[in-house]
MARLOFI-301885 format. One record per residue (C-alpha): x, y, z; residue in three letters. Coordinates in steps of 0.25 Angstrom, whole numbers, plus 5000, padded with zeros to 4 digits. Example, Ala and Ser with C-alpha at 12.3 -4.5 7.8 and 13.67 -1.06 7.14 Angstrom:
BEGIN
504949825031ALA
505549965029SER
REM end
This chain:
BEGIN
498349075007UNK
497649084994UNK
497649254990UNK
497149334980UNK
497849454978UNK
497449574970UNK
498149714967UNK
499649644960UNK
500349784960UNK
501849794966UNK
501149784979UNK
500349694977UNK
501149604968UNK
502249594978UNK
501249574989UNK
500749434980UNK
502049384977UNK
502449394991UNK
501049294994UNK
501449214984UNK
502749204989UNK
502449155003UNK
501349034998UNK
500049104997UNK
499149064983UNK
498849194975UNK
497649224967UNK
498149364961UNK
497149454953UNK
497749604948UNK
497049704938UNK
498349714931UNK
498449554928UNK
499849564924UNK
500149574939UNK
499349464942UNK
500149384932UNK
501549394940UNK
501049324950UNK
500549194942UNK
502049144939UNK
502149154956UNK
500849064958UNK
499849164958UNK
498549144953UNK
497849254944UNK
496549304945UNK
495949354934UNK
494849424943UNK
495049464957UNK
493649374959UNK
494649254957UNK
495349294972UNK
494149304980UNK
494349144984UNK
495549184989UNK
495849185007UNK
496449325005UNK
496249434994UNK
497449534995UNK
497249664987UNK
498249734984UNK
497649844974UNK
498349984971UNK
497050074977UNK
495550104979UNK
495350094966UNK
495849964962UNK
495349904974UNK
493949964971UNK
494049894958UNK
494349774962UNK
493749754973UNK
492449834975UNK
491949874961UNK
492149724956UNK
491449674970UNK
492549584972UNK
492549624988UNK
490949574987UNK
491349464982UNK
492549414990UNK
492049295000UNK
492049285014UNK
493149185014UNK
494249295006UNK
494849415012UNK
495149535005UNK
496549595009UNK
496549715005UNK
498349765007UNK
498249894997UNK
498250045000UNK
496850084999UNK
496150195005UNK
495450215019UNK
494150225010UNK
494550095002UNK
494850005014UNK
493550065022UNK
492650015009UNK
493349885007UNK
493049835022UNK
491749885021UNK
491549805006UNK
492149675012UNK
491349695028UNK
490149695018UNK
490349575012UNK
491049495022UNK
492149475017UNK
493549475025UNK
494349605023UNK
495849645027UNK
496449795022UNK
498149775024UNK
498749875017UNK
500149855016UNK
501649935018UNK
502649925009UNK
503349934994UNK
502949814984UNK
504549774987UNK
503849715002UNK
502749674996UNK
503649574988UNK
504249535001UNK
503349545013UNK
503849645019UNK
502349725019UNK
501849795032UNK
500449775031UNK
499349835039UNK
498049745040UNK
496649785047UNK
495549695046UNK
494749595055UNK
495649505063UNK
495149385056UNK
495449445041UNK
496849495045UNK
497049365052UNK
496749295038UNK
497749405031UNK
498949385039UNK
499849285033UNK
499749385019UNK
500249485030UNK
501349395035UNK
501749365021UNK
501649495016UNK
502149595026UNK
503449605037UNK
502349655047UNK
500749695046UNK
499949775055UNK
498449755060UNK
497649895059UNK
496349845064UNK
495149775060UNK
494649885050UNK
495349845037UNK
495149995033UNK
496150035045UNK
497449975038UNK
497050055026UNK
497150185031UNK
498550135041UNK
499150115027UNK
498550265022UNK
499050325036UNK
500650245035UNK
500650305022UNK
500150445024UNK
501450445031UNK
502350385023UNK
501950485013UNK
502250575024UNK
503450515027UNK
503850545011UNK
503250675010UNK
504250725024UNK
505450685019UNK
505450725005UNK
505250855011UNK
506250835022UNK
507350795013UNK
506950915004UNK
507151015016UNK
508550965018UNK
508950965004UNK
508551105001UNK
509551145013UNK
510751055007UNK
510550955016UNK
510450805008UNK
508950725009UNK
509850595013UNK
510650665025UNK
509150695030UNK
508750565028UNK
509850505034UNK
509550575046UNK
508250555046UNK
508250405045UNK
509550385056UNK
508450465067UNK
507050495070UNK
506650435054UNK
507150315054UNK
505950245050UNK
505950175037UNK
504750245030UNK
505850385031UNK
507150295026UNK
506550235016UNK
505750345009UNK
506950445012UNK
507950345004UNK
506850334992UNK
506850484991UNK
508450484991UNK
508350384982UNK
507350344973UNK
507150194972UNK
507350124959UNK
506050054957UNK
504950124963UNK
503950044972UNK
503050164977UNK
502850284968UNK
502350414974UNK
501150404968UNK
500750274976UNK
501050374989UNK
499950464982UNK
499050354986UNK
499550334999UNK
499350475004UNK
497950494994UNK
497550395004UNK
497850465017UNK
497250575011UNK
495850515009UNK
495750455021UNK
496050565028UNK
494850615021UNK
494150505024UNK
494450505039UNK
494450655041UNK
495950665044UNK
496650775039UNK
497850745031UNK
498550855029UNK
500050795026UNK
499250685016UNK
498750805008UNK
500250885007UNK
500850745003UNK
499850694993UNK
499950844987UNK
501550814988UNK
501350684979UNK
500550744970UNK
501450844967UNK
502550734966UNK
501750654956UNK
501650764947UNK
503150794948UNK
503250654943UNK
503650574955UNK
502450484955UNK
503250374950UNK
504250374960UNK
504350324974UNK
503550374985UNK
504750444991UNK
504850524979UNK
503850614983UNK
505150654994UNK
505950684980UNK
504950774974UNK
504850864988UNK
506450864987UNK
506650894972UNK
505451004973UNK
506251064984UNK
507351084976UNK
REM end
């Protein structure tokens, strides 16, 4: 299949050599061309305007947020200008606002639209080991499913609606951030009575928690990783987004507002650039 791909961040970049990998002919195009130029050596063609993909089946974006996909896509009028012969395959974390507005755009002009946003570290990206939930018309996500197969271990179907997988993604990740939030403070609890964060997590993990989001986010706090993939400032935007379209749907989100006040605070005591499950760290060390 012949795919443009735009938005070459770790994500993203992961998510194209992965394409690559498994026969498909890239036309790539990233604001930062340096990106783009990795991928020539692999057989990727570089665009040097995202105009230059639009005579591609499929147009994956894979662009870090409203912003940037409002840039690229809806200030240039690039989504007025995609035929009705291309899809736009929208896989990044935007907001329920975002993903309302781009269907609306690409209804407007006829042309084919699929959100998929996806589940993972840049590390399955690389390897295909994404979970990807898709929501579009049965025909567009028809068209998108072998970029599923070779992208993701499994993907789910949200609906017809492409703004319905947007706000699943928000929703799953409203609670892995509550997931980090609980346990930082948990393991805090038990450390202030001289009880070790690992004999709880053990515990935890071997019963009714065993699930993998609690193991894996209780090992990063026990043990920060080396490289990290997700800083807390990423999981910022993650539960920024819960918290808007809360807002926008009149839900009240009470536990989105105590843990985005958690991060913010965490950021200014300079754990921003660590892992997501730093913010579990900063709970514990402030508890001290």
């Amino acid at each position: 299949m012949r795919i443009g791909f735009v938005g070459l961040g770790q994500m993203g970049l992961g998510m194209a050599t992965r394409l690559i990998e498994r026969g498909h002919e890239l036309i790539v195009w990233n604001r930062t061309r340096a990106a783009a130029e990795t991928l020539r050596a692999r057989g990727a063609q570089v665009a040097d305007d995202p105009v230059q993909m639009l005579d591609a089946e499929v147009v994956v974006s894979m662009l870090a947020d409203d912003v940037a996909v409002e840039a690229v896509w809806i200030t240039s009028g690039l989504v007025q200008r995609i035929s009705g012969t291309a899809l736009h395959l929208n896989m990044a974390s935007v907001s329920l606002h975002m993903g309302q507005k781009l269907a609306g755009l690409h209804r407007t002009g006829g042309s084919a639209y699929v959100a998929a946003p996806v589940f993972g570290r840049p590390e399955f990206a690389a390897s295909g080991e994404l979970d990807i939930v898709a929501a579009g018309t049965p025909d567009a996500i028809a068209r998108c499913v072998p970029l599923f197969e070779a992208l993701g271990r499994r993907w789910f179907n949200a609906g017809a609606e492409p703004h319905h997988a947007n706000i699943v993604k928000i929703a799953r990740n409203f609670l892995l951030a509550s997931i980090v939030e609980s346990l930082g403070e948990a393991f805090a609890l038990v450390a202030k009575s001289g009880v070790e964060p690992k004999t709880l997590y053990d515990i935890i993990t071997s019963t009714s928690m065993s699930a993998p989001a609690f193991k894996n986010y209780g090992r990063l706090m026990l043990s920060a990783p080396e490289k990290v993939t997700f800083p807390l400032w990423l999981g910022l935007k993650d539960v920024e987004l819960a918290v808007q379209a809360g807002s926008d749907t009149s839900v009240s989100m009470p536990a989105a507002e105590v843990i985005r006040e958690q991060h913010l605070a965490a950021i200014a005591s300079g754990y921003g650039a660590k892992d997501w499950a730093a913010l579990g760290n900063y709970i514990m060390d402030r508890a001290k």
